[in-house]
C-alpha positions in Angstrom: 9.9 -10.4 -21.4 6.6 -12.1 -22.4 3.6 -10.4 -22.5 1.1 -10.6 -19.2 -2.2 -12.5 -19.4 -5.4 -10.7 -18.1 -8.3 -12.6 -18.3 -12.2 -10.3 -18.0 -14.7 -12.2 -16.7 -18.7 -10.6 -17.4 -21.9 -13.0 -18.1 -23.0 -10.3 -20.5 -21.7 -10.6 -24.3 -22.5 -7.1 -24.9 -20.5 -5.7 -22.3 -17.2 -8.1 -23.2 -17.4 -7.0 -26.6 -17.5 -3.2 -25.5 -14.0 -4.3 -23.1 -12.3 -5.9 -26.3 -12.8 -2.9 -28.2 -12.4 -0.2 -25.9 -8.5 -2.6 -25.0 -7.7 -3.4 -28.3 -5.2 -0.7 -28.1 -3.3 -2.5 -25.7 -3.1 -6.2 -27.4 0.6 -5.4 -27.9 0.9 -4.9 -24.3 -1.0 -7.3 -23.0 -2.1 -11.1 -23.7 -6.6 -10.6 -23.1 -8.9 -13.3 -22.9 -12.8 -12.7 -21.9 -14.9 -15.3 -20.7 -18.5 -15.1 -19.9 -19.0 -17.3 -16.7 -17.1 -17.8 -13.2 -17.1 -22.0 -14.4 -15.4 -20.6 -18.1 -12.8 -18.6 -15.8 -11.8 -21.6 -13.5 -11.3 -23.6 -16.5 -9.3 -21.6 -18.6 -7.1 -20.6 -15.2 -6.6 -24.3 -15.0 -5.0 -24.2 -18.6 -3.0 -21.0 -18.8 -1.2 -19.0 -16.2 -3.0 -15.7 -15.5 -1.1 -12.8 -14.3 -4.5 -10.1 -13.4 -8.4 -11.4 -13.3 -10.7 -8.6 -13.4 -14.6 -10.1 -12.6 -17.9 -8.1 -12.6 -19.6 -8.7 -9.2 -23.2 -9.1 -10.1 -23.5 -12.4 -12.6 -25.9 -15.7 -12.1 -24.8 -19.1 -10.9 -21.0 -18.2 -9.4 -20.6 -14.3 -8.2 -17.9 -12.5 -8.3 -17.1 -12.5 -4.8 -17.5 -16.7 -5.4 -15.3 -16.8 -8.1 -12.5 -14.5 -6.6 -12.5 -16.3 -3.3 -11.8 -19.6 -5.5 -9.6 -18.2 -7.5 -7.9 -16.8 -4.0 -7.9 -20.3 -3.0 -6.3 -21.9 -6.3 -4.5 -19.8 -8.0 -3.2 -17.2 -5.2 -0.5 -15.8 -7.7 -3.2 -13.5 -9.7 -4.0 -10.1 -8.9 -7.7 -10.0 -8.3 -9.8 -7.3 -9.1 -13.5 -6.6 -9.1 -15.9 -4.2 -11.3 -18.6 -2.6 -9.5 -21.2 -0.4 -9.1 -22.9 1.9 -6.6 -25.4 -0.9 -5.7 -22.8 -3.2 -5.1 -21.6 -2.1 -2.1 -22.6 -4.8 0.4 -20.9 -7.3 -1.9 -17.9 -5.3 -1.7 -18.0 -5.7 2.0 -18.2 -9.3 1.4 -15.0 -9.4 -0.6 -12.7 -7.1 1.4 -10.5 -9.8 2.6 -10.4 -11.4 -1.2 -10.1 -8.9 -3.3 -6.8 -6.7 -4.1 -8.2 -3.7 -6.1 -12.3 -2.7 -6.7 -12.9 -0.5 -10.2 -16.7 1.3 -10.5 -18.7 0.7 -13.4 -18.3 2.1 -15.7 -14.5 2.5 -16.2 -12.9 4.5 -19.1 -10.1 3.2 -21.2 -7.8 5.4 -19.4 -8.6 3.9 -15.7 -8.2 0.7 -17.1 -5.0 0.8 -18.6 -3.5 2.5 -15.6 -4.7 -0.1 -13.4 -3.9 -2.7 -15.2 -0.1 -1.6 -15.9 0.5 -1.1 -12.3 -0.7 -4.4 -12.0 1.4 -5.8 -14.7 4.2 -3.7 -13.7 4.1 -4.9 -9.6 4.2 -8.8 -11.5 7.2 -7.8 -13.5 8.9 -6.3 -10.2 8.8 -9.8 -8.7 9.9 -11.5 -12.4 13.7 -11.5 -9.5 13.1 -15.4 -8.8 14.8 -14.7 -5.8 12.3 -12.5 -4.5 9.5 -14.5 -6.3 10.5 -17.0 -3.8 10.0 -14.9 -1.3 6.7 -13.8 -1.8 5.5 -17.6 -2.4 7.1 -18.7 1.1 4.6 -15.8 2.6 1.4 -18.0 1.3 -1.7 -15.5 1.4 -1.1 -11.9 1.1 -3.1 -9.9 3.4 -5.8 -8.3 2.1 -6.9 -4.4 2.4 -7.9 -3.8 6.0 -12.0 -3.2 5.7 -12.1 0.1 7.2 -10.3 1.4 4.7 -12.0 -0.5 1.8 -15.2 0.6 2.7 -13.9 4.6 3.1 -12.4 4.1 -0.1 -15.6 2.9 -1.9 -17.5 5.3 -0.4 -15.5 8.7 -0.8 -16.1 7.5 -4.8 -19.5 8.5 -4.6 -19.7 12.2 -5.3 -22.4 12.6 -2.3 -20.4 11.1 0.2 -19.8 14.0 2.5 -17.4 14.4 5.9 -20.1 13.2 8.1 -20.8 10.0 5.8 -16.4 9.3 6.4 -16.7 9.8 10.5 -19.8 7.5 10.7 -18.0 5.3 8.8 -15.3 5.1 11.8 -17.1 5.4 14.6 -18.8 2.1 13.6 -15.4 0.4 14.3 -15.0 1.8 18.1 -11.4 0.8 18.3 -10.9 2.4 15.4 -12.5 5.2 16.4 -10.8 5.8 19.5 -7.1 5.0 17.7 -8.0 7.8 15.3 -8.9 10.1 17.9 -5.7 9.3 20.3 -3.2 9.7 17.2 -5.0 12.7 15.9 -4.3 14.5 20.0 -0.8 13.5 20.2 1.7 15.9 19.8 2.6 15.0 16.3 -0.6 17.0 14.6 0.3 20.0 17.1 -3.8 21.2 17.7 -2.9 21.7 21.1 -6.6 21.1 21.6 -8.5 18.4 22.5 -10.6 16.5 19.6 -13.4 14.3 20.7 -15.1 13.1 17.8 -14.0 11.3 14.5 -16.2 14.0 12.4 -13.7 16.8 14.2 -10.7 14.9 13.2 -12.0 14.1 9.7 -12.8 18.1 9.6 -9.5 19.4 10.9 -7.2 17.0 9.2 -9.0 16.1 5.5 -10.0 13.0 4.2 -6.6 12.1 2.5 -4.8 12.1 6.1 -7.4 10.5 7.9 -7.4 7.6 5.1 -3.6 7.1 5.7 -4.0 6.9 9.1 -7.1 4.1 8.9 -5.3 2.3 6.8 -1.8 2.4 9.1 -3.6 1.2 12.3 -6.0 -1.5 9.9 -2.1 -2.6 9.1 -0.6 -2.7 12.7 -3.9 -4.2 14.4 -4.6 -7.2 11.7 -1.0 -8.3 11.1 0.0 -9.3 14.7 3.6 -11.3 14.6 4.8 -12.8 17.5 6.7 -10.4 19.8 10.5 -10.1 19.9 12.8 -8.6 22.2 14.4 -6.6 20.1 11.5 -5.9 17.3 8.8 -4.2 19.0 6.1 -3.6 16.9 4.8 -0.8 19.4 8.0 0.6 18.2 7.4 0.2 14.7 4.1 1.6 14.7 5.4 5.0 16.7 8.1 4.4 13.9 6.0 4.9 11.3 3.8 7.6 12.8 6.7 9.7 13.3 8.0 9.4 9.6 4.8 10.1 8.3 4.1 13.6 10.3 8.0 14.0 9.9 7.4 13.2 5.7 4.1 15.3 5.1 5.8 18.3 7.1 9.1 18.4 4.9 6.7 18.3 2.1 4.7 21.4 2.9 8.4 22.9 3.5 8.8 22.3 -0.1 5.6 22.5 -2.6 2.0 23.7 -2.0 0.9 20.5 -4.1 -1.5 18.8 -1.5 -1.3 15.8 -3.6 2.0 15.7 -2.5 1.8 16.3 1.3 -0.7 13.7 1.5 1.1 10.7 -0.1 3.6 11.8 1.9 1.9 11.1 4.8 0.4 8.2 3.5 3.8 6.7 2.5 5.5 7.3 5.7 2.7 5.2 7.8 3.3 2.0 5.6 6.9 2.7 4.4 7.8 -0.3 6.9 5.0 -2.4 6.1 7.3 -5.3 4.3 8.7 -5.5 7.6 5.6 -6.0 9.5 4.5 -8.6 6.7 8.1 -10.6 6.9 8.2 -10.6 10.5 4.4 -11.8 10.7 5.0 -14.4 7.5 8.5 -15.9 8.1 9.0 -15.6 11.9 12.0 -17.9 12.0 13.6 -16.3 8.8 12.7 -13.2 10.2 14.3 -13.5 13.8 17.9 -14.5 12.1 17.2 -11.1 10.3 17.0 -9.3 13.2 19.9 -11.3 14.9 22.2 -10.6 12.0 21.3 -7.2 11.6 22.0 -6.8 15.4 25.5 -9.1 15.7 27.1 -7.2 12.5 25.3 -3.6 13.1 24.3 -3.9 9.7 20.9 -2.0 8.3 17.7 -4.2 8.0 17.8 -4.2 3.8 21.4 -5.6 3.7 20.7 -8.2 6.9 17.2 -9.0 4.8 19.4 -9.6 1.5 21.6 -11.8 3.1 18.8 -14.0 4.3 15.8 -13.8 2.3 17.5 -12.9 -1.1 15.1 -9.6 -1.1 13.8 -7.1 1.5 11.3 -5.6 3.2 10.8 -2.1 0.8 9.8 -4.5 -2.5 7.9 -6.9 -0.2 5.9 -3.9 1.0 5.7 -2.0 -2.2 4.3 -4.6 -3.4 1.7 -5.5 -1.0 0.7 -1.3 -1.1 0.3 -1.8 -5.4 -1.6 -4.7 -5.1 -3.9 -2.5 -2.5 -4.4 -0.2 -5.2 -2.6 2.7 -3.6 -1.3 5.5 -5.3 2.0 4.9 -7.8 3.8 7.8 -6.0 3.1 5.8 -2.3 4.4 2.4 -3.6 7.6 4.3 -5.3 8.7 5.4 -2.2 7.9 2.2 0.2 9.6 0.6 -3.0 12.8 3.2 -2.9 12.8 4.8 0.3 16.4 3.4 0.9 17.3 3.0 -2.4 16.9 6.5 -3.8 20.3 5.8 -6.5 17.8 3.7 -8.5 15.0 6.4 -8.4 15.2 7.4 -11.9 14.6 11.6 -12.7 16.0 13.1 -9.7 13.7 15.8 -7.9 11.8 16.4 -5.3 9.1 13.5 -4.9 7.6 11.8 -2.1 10.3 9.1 -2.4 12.7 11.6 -1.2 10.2 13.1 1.4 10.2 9.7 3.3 14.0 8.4 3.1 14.8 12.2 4.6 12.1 11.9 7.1 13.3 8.2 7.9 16.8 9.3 8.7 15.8 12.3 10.9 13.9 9.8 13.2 16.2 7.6 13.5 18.8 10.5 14.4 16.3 11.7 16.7 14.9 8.5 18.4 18.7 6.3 18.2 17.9 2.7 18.5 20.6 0.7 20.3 20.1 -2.6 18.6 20.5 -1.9 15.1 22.5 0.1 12.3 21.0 4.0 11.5 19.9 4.1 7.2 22.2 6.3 5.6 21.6 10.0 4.2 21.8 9.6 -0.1 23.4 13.4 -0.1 24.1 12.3 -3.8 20.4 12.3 -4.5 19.4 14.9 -2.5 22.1 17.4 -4.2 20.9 16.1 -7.6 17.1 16.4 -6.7 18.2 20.2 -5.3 17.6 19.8 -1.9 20.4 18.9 -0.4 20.6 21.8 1.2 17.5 21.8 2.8 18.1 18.6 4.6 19.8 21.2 8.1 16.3 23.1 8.0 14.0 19.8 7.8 16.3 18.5 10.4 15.5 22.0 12.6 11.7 21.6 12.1 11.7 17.9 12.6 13.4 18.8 15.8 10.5 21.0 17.1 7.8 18.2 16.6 9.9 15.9 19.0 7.9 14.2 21.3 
């Protein structure tokens, strides 16, 4: 496999020669190229293929945010990415629809390598032509929904504080009021009423309440045409089950709050290559569904049959290029294919194909096939049998 090309774009020398030394380490890794204009990086795109473009925002003549939008435009294969700073942050309100992944200035080595590898890594995923195709039939990706862009830029300034996250909300009122109804219902069991975003961000931590503004910034900007039998109501309560079912089988089984939250996270946009196919490839999509529904097959082996690939690499990918934790696009990625997991244990992976099953076992739907239990993994991970007791608990939270 040939080595990815990553092309750094900065109108300052200084600052390119301070990338190619601090990278140099990863030459054998990676093909670099550093150009010092958004003119030079059209032109050498038009040449060479480039895998990931990383621009600085702030540079004269074409602007980041210019430049990446072009390059959205031309070359819609690259992962985009943009360096900024503090001061930057109406530009990145500019680019939240063109942009895959925003980096602060300044980044250290180590930031830089991990996000480029997960970039390179989510391209290799897709070197499977078949599901290559699949992704190019989709056209343009959808980008990170805003609300969510903006929480994450802000929560990386060290004086953002809770009430800096709830105003941040409450300046989206239907986002607001979603937060607010999902945060009452009987899945987060406060048995009290919360009123205001700043309650909900108080009670349920910034981690939970960026999962949940980032599954409704899914569900309300992606809207596919409805189907009899593919409600996207259904999918959404789908989700939101999964992911309270998910984050409370991980506080069953480790105190790591890391953890509980990607669960949580995970389990809201677990199903998201589904939302994306159904929205992208309608037609494709509804001989999915009918196939899936004549031969009571699961959705992955129906999606196989059609597509050539499914919805769990389709999403995972989608969630890497959003920049979201490695352990949140493993297990979209895996979630029903926990045999090619490697290391078994424990893992938020395993958290969401358990929590998965138990909804469907709860909340039977008559059109389609249930996901089978991997009792294989589970037994090699060493939690086999504490699948009865998550069942038990899952069971209480039933709504």
């Amino acid at each position: 496999m040939g080595k990815q090309t990553i092309l750094f774009v900065d109108d300052e020398p200084n600052i390119l020669s301070g990338l190619q030394r601090m990278l140099r380490f990863l030459r054998y890794e990676m093909d670099l190229h550093f150009v010092e204009s958004g003119k030079a990086a059209l032109e050498f795109m038009a040449a060479h293929h480039v895998d990931v473009i990383v621009s600085d925002m702030r540079m004269p003549g074409m602007d980041g945010a210019t430049l990446l939008s072009t390059v959205q435009e031309q070359f819609p294969h690259a992962i985009r990415i943009m360096l900024t700073g503090q001061a930057d942050e109406d530009s990145v309100l500019r680019t939240v629809g063109i942009v895959h992944q925003f980096l602060a200035k300044p980044s250290t080595p180590e930031t830089l390598k991990e996000v480029l590898g997960r970039a390179c890594a989510l391209q290799d995923l897709f070197k499977n032509e078949q599901l290559k195709a699949l992704i190019s039939r989709l056209g343009q990706l959808p980008s990170l929904p805003a609300v969510y862009a903006k929480l994450q830029h802000a929560i990386k300034n060290p004086e953002c504080g809770l009430q800096d996250v709830a105003a941040i909300i409450e300046e989206d009122l239907a986002m607001s009021a979603k937060v607010l109804q999902l945060v009452n219902s009987a899945f987060f069991g406060f048995f009290k009423n919360i009123d205001s975003p700043s309650r909900a961000v108080n009670l349920l931590g910034l981690d939970t309440i960026k999962g949940l503004v980032l599954g409704i910034g899914v569900f309300t900007e992606l809207k596919p045409t409805s189907e009899t039998n593919f409600s996207i109501q259904s999918l959404w309560e789908h989700s939101m089950g999964v992911a309270a079912f998910a984050k409370t089988i991980a506080k069953e089984e480790t105190k790591v709050k890391e953890l509980i939250d990607h669960a949580f996270i995970a389990g809201l946009v677990h199903d998201i290559g589904k939302l994306l196919l159904f929205s992208s490839l309608h037609q494709q999509y509804t001989e999915v569904i009918a196939l899936a529904q004549s031969e009571n097959m699961v959705f992955c082996q129906a999606e196989q049959q059609i597509l050539n690939a499914d919805h769990t690499d389709a999403g995972g990918y989608l969630i890497g290029l959003w920049g979201l934790p490695g352990p949140v696009v493993e297990a979209v990625t895996f979630h029903h294919r926990l045999d090619q997991y490697p290391t078994p244990s424990f893992c938020t992976a395993v958290a969401v194909h358990a929590a998965d099953v138990i909804y469907h076992t709860l909340y039977p739907d008559p059109y389609f096939a249930m996901p089978v239990l991997n009792k294989l993994y589970l037994d090699q991970a060493g939690v086999a049998h504490r699948f009865d007791h998550w069942c038990k608990i899952c069971q209480q939270m039933k709504v």
